[in-house]
C-alpha positions as CSV (number, residue, x, y, z in Angstrom):
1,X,75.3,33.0,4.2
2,X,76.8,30.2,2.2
3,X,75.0,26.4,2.6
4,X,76.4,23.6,1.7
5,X,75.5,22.1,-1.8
6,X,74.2,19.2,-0.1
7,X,71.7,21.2,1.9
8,X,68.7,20.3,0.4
9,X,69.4,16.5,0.5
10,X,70.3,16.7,4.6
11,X,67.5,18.9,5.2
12,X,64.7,16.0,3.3
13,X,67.0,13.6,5.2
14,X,66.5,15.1,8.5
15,X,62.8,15.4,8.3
16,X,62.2,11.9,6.9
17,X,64.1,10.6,10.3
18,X,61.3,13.0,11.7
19,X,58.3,11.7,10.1
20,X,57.7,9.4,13.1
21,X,57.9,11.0,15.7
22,X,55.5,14.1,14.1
23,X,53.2,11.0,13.2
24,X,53.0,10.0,17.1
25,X,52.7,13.7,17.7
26,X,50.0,14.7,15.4
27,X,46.8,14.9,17.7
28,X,48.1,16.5,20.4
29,X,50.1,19.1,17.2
30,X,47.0,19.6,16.1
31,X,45.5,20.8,19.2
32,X,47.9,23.1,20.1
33,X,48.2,24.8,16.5
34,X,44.8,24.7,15.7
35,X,44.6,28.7,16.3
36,X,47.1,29.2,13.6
37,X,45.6,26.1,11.1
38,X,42.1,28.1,12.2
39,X,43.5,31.6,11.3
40,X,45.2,30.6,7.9
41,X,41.5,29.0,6.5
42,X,39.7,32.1,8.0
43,X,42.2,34.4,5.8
44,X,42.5,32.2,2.3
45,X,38.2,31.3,3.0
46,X,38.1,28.2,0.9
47,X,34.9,27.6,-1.0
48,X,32.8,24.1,-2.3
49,X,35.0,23.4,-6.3
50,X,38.5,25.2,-5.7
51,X,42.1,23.9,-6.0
52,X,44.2,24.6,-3.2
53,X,47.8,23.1,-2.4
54,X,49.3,22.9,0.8
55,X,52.9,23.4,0.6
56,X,55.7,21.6,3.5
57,X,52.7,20.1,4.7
58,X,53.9,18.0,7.3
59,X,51.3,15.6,8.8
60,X,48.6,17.8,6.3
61,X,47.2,19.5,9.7
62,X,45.6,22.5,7.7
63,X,45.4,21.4,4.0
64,X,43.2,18.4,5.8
65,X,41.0,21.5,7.2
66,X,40.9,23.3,4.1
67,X,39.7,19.8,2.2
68,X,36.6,19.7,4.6
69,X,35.4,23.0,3.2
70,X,36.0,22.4,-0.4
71,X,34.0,19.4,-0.2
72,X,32.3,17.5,-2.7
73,X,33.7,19.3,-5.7
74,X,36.5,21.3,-5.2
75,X,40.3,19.4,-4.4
76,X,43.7,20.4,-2.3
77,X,46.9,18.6,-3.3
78,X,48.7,17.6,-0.4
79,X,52.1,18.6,-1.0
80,X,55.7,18.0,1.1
81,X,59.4,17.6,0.2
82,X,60.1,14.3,2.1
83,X,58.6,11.5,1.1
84,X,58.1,10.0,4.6
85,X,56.1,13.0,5.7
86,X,53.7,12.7,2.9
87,X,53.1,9.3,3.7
88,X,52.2,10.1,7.5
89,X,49.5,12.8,5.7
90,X,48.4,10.0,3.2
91,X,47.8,7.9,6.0
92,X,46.2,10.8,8.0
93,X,43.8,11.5,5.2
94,X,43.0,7.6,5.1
95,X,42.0,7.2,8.8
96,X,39.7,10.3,8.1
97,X,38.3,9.3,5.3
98,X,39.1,13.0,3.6
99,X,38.4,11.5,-0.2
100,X,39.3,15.0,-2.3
101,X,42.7,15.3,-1.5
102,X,45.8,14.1,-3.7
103,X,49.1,13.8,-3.0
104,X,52.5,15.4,-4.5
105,X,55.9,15.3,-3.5
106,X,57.5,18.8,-4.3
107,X,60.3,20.7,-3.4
108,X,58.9,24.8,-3.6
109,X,62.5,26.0,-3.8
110,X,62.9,24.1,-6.9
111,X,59.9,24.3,-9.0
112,X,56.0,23.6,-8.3
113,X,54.7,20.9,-10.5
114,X,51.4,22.7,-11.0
115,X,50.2,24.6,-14.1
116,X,50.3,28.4,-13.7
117,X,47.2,30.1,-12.6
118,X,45.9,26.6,-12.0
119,X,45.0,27.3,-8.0
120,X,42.7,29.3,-6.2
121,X,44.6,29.8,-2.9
122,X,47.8,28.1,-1.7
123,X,48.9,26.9,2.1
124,X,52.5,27.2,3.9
125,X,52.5,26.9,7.7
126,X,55.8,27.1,8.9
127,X,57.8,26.2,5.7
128,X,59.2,29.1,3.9
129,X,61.6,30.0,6.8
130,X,63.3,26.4,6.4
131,X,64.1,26.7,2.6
132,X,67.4,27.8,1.7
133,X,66.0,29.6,-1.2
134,X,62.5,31.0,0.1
135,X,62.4,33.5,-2.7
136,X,62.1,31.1,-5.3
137,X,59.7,28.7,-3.4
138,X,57.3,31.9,-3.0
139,X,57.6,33.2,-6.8
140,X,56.8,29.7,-8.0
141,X,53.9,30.1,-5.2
142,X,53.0,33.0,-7.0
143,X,53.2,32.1,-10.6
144,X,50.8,28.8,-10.1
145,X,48.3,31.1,-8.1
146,X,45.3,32.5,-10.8
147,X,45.3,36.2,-10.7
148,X,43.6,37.1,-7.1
149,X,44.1,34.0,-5.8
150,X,45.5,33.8,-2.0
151,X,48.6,32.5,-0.1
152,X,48.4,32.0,3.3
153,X,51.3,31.3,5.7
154,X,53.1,31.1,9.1
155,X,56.4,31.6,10.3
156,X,57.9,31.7,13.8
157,X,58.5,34.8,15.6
158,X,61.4,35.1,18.2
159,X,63.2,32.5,20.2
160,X,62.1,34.5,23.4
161,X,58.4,34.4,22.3
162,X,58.7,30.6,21.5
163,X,60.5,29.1,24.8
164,X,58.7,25.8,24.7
165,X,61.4,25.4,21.0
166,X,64.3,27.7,22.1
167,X,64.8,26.9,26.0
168,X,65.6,23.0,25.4
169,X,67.9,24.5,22.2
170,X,69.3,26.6,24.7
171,X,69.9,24.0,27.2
172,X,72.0,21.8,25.0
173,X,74.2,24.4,23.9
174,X,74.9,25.5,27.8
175,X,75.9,22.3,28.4
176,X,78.6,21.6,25.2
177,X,76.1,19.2,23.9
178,X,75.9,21.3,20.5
179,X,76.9,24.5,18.8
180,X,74.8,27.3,18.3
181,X,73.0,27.7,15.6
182,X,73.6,30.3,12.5
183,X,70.6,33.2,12.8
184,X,71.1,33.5,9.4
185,X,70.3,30.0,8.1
186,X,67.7,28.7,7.6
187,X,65.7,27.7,10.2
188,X,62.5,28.3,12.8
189,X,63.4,31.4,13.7
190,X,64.8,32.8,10.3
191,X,61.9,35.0,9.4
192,X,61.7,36.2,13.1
193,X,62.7,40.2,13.1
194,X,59.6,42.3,12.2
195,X,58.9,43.1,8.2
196,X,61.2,39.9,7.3
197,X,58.0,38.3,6.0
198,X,56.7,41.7,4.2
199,X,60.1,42.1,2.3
200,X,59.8,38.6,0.9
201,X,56.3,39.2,-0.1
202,X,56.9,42.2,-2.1
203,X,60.0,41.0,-3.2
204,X,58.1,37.9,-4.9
205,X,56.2,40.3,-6.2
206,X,52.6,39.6,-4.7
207,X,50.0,42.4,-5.5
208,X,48.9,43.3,-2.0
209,X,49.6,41.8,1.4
210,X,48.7,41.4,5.9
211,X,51.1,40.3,8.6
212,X,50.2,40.6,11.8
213,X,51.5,38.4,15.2
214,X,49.5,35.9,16.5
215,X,50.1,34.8,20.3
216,X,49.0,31.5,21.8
217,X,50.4,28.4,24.2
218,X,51.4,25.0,23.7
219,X,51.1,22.7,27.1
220,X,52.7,19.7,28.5
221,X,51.4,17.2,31.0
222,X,54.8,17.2,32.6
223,X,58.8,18.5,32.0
224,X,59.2,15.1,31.0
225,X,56.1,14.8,28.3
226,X,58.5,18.4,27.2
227,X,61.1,16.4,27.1
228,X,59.9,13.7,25.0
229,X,58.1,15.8,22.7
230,X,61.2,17.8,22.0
231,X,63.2,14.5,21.0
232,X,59.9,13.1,19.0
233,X,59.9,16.9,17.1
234,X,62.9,18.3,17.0
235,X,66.5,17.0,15.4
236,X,68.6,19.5,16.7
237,X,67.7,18.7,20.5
238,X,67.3,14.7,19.4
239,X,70.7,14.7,18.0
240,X,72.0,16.7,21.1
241,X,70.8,14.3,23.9
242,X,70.9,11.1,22.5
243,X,74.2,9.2,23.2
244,X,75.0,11.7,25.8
245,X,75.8,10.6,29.4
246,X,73.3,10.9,32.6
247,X,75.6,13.8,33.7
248,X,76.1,15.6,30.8
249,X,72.2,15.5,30.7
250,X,71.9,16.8,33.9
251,X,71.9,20.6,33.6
252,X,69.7,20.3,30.6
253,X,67.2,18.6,32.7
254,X,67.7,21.1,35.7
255,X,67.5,24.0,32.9
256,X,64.0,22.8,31.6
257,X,62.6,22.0,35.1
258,X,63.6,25.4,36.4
259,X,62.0,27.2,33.1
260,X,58.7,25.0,33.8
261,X,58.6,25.8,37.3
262,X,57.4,29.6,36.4
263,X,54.4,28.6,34.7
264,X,53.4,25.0,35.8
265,X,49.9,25.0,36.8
266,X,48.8,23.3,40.3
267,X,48.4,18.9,38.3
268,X,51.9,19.6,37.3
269,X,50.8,20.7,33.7
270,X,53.5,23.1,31.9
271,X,51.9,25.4,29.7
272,X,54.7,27.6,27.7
273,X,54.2,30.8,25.4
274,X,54.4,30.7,21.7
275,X,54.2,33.2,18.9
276,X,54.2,33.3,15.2
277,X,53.6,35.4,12.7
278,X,50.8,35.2,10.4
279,X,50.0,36.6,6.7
280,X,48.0,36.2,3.3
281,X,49.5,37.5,0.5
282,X,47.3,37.7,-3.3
283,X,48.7,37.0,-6.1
């Protein structure tokens, strides 16, 4: 599909607006993701002197990980294409007192700032599948990698696997609040249909790679604590609810509360499916 020329620049503009409310978010991310962050170390098994990068890093969740591991002598560049996000992982990395990191902005689709063959393995959760030119972002992934060095990434299976994203996406659009979104631009679910992430690999031209699916839950205290985190995490629903009337809310409200309903545990806790698939790829 065709973007608009000014994708790139909406896109960093969204997800500085985001920073925030990821930063408020961040434990309680961590927590929930740390079978994914736990998976992608266990597959690139980062040792005391490598380089690693962590690419769309976000709040620096797993690069922060790998940086325990690497410790004292090896180093992993903190990497993210909004400058607002890679303050919230420079500050993240501060309050830990993580000393062998450093910090890069970059934009993967455009070029990586890194000598080639300079790293030893490279992290991506959840980044590719936003890029509006992921083929590019993972043959510059490739070309700074040394020969045998390891990617390792994550990207989002299938709206029906994932209701604790798609159900409040779903909500809004039911109720007029916004239009649905293109399946074929880039996005959460982009990479979703089964041997999308194997076709980019090989097309990138990575020597030998494993995808497999990786199942796990993410819970709420409450619908509302749902609620909140969605507007804290996510623009579309943010943009979608905000400025919008008591009644136009209502069916969204009714929507989530019915969908929380079938798996709301006896203290009112809300604990939802999610799904992604997983993969390491060497260069």
């Amino acid at each position: 599909m065709a973007l608009p020329d000014d994708f790139r620049a909406q896109s960093r503009k969204r997800w500085d607006a985001q920073a925030t409310g990821w930063e408020a978010r961040r434990e309680a991310l961590r927590s929930a993701t740390m079978p994914v962050s736990a998976w992608m170390i266990d597959a690139l098994d980062p040792q005391p002197g490598q380089a690693l990068l962590e690419l769309a890093g976000g709040t620096a969740d797993t690069g922060l990980l790998a940086a325990e591991l690497l410790a004292p002598t090896g180093e992993v560049i903190l990497s993210d294409f909004s400058p607002e996000m890679l303050a919230a992982a420079r500050r993240r990395a501060e309050e830990l007192g993580v000393a062998n990191v450093r910090f890069k902005q970059i934009d993967a689709e455009t070029s990586i700032d890194v000598p080639a063959g300079s790293l030893d393995g490279v992290l991506c959760r959840w980044g590719y599948m936003l890029m509006a030119d992921p083929g590019n972002a993972l043959r510059e992934t490739r070309r700074v990698l040394r020969p045998g060095g390891r990617l390792a990434l994550a990207a989002w299976t299938g709206p029906d696997e994932n209701p604790w994203s798609s159900e409040p996406n779903r909500a809004v659009v039911a109720a007029g609040l916004a239009e649905r979104s293109d399946p074929d631009a880039p996005g959460q679910f982009a990479w979703a249909q089964e041997g999308r992430l194997a076709a980019q690999l090989d097309a990138a031209g990575f020597t030998e790679h494993h995808v497999e699916r990786l199942a796990f839950s993410i819970t709420y205290a409450s619908v509302e604590e749902w609620w909140a985190s969605q507007l804290d995490l996510s623009g579309g629903f943010g943009g979608a609810v905000r400025g919008a009337s008591a009644a136009e809310l209502a069916p969204v409200r009714d929507h989530l509360e019915e969908v929380a309903a079938r798996v709301a545990g006896p203290d009112g806790a809300v604990a939802l499916p999610a799904a992604t698939w997983v993969a390491w790829a060497d260069a």
